[in-house]
C-alpha positions in Angstrom: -64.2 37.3 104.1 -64.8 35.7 100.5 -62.8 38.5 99.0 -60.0 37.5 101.3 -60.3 34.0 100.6 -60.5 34.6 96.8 -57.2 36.6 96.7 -55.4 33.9 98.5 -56.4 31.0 96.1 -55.2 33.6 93.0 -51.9 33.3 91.9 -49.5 36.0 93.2 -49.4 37.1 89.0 -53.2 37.6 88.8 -53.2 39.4 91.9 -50.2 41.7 90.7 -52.4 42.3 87.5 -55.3 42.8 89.4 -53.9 45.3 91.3 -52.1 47.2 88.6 -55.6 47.5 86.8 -57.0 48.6 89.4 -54.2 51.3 90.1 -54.7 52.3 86.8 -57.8 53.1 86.3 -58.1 54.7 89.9 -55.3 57.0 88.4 -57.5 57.6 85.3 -60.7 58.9 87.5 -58.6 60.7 89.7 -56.7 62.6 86.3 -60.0 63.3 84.5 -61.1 65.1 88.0 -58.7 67.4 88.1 -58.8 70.2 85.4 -55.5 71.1 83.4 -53.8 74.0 84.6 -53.4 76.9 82.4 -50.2 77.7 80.7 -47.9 75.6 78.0 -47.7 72.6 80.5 -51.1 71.4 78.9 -50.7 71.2 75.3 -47.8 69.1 76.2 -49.2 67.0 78.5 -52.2 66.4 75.5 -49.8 65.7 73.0 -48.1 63.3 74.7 -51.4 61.4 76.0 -52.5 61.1 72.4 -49.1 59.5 71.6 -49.0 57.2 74.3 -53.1 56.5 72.9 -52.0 55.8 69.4 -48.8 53.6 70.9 -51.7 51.8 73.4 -49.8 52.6 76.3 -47.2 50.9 78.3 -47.7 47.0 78.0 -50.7 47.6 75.2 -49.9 46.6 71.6 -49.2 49.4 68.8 -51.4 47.1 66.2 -53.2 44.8 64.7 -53.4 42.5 61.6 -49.9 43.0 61.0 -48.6 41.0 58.1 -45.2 42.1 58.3 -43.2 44.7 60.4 -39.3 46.0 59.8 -37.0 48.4 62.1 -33.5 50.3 61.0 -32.5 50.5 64.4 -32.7 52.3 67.7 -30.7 54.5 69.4 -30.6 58.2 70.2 -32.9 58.6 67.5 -33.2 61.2 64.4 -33.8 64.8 65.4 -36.5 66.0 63.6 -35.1 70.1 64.0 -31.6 68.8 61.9 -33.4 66.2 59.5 -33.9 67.9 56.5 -36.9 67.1 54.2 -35.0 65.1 51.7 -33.4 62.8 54.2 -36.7 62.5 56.2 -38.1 61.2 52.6 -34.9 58.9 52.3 -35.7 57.0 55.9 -39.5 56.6 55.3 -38.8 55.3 51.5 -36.1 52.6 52.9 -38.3 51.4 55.7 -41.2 51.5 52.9 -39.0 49.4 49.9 -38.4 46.7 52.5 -41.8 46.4 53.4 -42.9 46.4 49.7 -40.5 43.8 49.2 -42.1 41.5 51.8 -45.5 42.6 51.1 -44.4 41.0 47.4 -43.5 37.4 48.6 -46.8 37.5 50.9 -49.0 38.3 47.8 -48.1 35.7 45.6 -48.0 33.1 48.3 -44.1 32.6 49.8 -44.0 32.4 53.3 -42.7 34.4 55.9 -39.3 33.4 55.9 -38.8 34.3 52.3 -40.5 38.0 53.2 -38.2 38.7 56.3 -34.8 37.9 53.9 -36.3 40.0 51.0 -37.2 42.8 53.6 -33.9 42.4 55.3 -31.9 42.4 51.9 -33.3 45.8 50.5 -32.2 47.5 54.2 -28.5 45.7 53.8 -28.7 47.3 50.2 -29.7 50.9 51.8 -26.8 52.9 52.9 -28.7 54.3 55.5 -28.9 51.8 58.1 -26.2 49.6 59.3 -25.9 46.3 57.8 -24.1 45.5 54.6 -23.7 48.4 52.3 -23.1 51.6 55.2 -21.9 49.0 57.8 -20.1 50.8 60.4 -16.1 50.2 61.0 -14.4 48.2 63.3 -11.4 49.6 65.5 -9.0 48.4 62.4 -10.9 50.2 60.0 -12.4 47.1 58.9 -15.9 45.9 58.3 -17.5 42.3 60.4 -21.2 41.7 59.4 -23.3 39.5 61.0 -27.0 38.0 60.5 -29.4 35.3 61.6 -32.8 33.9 60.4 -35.6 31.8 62.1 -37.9 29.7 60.7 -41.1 29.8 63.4 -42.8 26.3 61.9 -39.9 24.0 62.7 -37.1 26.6 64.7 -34.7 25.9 62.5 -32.4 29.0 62.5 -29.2 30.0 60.8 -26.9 32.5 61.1 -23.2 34.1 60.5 -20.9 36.1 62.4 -17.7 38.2 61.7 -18.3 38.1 57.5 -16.2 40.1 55.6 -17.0 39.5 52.3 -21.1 38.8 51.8 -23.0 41.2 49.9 -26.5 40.3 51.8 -25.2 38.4 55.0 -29.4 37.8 55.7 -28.8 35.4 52.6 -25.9 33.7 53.9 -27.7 33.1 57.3 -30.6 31.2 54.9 -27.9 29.2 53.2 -26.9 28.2 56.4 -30.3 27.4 58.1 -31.4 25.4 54.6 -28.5 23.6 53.4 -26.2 22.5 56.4 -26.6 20.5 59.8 -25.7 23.8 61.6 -26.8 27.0 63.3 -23.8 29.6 63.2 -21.1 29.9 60.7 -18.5 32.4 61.6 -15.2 34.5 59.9 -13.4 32.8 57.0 -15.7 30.0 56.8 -18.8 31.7 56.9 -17.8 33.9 53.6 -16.2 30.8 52.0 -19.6 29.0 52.2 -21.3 31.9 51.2 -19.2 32.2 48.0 -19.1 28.3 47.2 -23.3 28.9 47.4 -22.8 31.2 44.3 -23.9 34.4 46.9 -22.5 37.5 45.5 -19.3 38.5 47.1 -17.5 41.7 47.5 -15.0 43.6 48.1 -13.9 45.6 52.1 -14.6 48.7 49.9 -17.9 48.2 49.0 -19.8 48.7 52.7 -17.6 51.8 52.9 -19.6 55.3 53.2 -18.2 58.8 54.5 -20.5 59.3 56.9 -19.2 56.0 59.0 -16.3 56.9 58.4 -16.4 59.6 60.4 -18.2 57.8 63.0 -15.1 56.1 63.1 -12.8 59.3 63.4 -15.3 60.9 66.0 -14.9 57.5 67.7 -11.2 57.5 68.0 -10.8 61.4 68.8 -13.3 60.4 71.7 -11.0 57.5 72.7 -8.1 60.0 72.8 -9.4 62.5 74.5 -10.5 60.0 77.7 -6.8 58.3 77.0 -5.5 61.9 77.2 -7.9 63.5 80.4 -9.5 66.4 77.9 -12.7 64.1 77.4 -14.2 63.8 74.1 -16.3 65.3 72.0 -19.0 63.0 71.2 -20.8 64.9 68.2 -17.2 65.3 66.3 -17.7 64.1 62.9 -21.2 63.5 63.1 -22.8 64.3 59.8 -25.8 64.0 58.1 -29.6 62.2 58.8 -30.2 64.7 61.0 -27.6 63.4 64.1 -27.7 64.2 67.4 -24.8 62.4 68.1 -21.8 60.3 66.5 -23.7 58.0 65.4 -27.3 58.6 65.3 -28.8 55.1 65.5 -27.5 51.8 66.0 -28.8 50.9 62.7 -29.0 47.0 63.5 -31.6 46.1 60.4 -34.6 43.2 61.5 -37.6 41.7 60.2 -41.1 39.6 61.5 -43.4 38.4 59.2 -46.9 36.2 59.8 -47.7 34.3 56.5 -51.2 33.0 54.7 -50.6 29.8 56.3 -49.8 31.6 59.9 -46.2 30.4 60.3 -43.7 33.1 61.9 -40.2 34.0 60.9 -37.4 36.7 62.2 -34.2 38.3 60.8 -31.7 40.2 61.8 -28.6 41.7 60.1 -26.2 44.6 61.6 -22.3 46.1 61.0 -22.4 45.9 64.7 -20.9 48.7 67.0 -18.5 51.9 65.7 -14.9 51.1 67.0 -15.3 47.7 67.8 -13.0 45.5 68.2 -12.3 42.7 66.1 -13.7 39.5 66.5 -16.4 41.1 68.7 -19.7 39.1 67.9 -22.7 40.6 69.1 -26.9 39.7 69.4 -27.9 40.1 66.1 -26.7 36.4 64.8 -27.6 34.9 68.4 -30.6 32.9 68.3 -32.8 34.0 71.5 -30.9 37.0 71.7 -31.2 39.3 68.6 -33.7 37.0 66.8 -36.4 34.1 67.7 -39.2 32.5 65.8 -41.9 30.2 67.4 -45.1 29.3 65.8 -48.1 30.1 67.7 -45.4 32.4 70.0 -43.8 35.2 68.6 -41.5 36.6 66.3 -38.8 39.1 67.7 -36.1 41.3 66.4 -33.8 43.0 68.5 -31.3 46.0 68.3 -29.3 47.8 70.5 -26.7 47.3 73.1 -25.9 43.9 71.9 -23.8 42.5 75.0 -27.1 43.2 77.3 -29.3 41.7 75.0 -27.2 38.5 75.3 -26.8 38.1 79.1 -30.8 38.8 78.9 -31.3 36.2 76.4 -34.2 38.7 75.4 -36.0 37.8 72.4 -36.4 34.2 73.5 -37.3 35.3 77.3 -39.9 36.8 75.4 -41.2 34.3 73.9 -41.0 32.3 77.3 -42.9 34.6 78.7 -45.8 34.2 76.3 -45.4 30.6 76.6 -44.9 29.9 79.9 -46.4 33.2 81.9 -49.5 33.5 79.5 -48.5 37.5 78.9 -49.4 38.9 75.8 -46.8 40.0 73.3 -47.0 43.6 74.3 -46.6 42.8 77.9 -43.9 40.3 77.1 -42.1 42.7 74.9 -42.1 45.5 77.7 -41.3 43.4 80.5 -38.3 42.0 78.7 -36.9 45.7 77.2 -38.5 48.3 79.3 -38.5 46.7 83.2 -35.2 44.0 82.7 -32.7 44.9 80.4 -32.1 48.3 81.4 -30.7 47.1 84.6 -28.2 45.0 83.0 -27.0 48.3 81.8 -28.2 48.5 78.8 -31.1 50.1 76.0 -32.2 49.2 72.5 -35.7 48.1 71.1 -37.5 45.1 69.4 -40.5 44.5 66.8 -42.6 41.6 68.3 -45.4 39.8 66.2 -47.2 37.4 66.9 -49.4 34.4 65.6 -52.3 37.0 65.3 -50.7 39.7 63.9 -50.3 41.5 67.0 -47.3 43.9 66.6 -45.8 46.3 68.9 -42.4 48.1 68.9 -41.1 49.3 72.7 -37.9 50.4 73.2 -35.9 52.1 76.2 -33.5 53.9 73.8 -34.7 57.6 72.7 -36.2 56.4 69.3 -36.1 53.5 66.7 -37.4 53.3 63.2 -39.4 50.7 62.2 -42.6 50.5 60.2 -45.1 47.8 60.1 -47.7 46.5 57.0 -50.9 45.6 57.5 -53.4 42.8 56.1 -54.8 44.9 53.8 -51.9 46.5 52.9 -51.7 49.8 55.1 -47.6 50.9 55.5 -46.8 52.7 58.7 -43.4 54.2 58.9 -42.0 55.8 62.3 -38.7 57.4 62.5 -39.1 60.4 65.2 -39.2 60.2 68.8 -42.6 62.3 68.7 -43.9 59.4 66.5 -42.8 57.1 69.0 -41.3 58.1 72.3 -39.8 55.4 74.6 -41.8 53.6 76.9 -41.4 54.0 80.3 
């Protein structure tokens, strides 16, 4: 009778929690009962319990005393049977400059919004990832970057869309934030500002690589084909860092960093989508979609389908959900990508930090790289699914 009375004076959330740990660990007893039947089901089974252990499981952070955490994207992920040893090297080192470039403005005492534009600015430089040099094309052949920053102290945020000639967009998106009354700079004037700032400009030819480019082609044979009935092939032209498909990741670059003085910041940059057409804007320079800072809350960076992660306003539902709803950030996080966004149609990942350098990195998509630094200085880089398998 008291139980009964208790449960209806606890809010319907506890109970739900309540439940579900209860479920849990009833599911736990009842697993450890039953011994593992023989064959090459069980390996695989233990394998993938001890990566769901390291990861914390569904809802459980990845880790803690993170300083500073960075991603290159998610998407169908890098296929560790077609990723040869030298480009395995090439994705660790650029995760691990941009972490060493953040980890250098923590050390001598900047703050975290200076770390997450000098982490951000080494991935733009890396032709690896999407955003600023190796940008992917638009449906004209062309090239649209855009970035945002967050500052988690005050929320001041800026950001730029559809730039076309800005070296290191994350830069202009500071220049923005710091030196005007607004948020978002887009197109013509969002590259004349940057220029009459003294950022360095460039030229369309400068983001240009082969291996988007033929993203692009493969792109366009696909679109013919469906125009045409024959279907597409979607692996034409893929090439390189080990692909599974046209375009291996989404390669959206982002950053969260937790300074000495524990003030929050996050960045994002990205080239956007292959094919796209132009003028298409999408989450990356959308404050409380792609990015969002909040003291004491969380910092978020998002990537992947960037129209869903818009209409799901997720990184600031995220943070609303901390706020508001008392979840943790790893509970937040996974609510947000793994149980909502998906049924808007819809995958991708985020790295989520928060005022106590609690970090995790869930994702619906296949795989994302990311890697995270800790306090006393400990680099973790993750850019197979077997490192990190989506959540579920």
């Amino acid at each position: 009778m008291r139980l009964r009375s208790l449960r209806r004076r606890l809010p319907s959330r506890v109970r739900m929690t309540t439940v579900f740990a209860a479920a849990v660990a009833l599911t736990a007893s009842l697993t450890s009962a039953v011994p593992s039947s023989a064959g090459t089901s069980a390996p695989a089974a233990e394998r993938a319990a001890a990566r769901s252990a390291e990861r914390g499981g569904p809802g459980q952070p990845e880790a803690h005393d993170v300083v500073l955490a960075v991603h290159g994207g998610a998407g169908t992920a890098l296929d560790p049977d077609h990723t040869s040893p030298a480009e395995e090297r090439a994705y660790r080192a650029g995760l691990t400059d941009a972490l060493r470039a953040g980890q250098r403005v923590l050390r001598r005492g900047g703050d975290s919004v200076a770390a997450v534009e000098a982490a951000v600015r080494v991935l733009e430089d890396n032709a690896l990832f999407n955003a600023g040099k190796g940008a992917v094309f638009t449906a004209d052949a062309g090239h649209e970057l855009d970035a945002s920053i967050m500052r988690g102290s005050d929320q001041a945020a800026g950001a730029v869309a559809g730039v076309r000639s800005v070296r290191n967009p994350i830069s202009a998106a500071r220049l923005v934030m710091d030196r005007t009354r607004h948020v978002l700079l887009a197109g013509e004037g969002a590259d004349d500002f940057a220029a009459r700032a003294g950022l360095p400009t460039v030229t369309q030819d400068y983001y240009w690589t082969q291996r988007r480019w033929d993203q692009l082609m493969a792109a366009k044979e696909k679109e013919r084909g469906a125009r045409d009935g024959r279907g597409g092939d979607e692996s034409a032209g893929a090439k390189g860092a080990g692909a599974k498909g046209a375009d291996s990741t989404k390669g959206t670059v982002g950053a969260v960093a937790l300074d000495g003085r524990h003030h929050l910041a996050a960045a994002t940059s990205t080239g956007g989508m292959t094919n796209k057409m132009p003028g298409r804007v999408g989450d990356s320079p959308l404050i409380g979609a792609g990015t969002y800072a909040k003291d004491g809350t969380v910092a978020a960076s998002a990537t992947g389908h960037g129209e869903v992660f818009i209409r799901g306003a997720a990184t600031a539902t995220i943070a609303h959900l901390m706020e508001y709803s008392r979840l943790g950030v790893a509970q937040a996080a996974h609510q947000v990508l793994i149980k909502q966004l998906p049924q808007l149609g819809g995958d991708g990942g985020v790295i989520a930090l928060d005022g106590k350098g609690t970090f995790d990195a869930p994702h619906s998509s296949p795989g994302m790289l990311y890697g995270y630094l800790t306090r006393d200085g400990r680099i973790i880089t993750k850019i197979f699914p077997s490192e990190s398998p989506a959540n579920e």
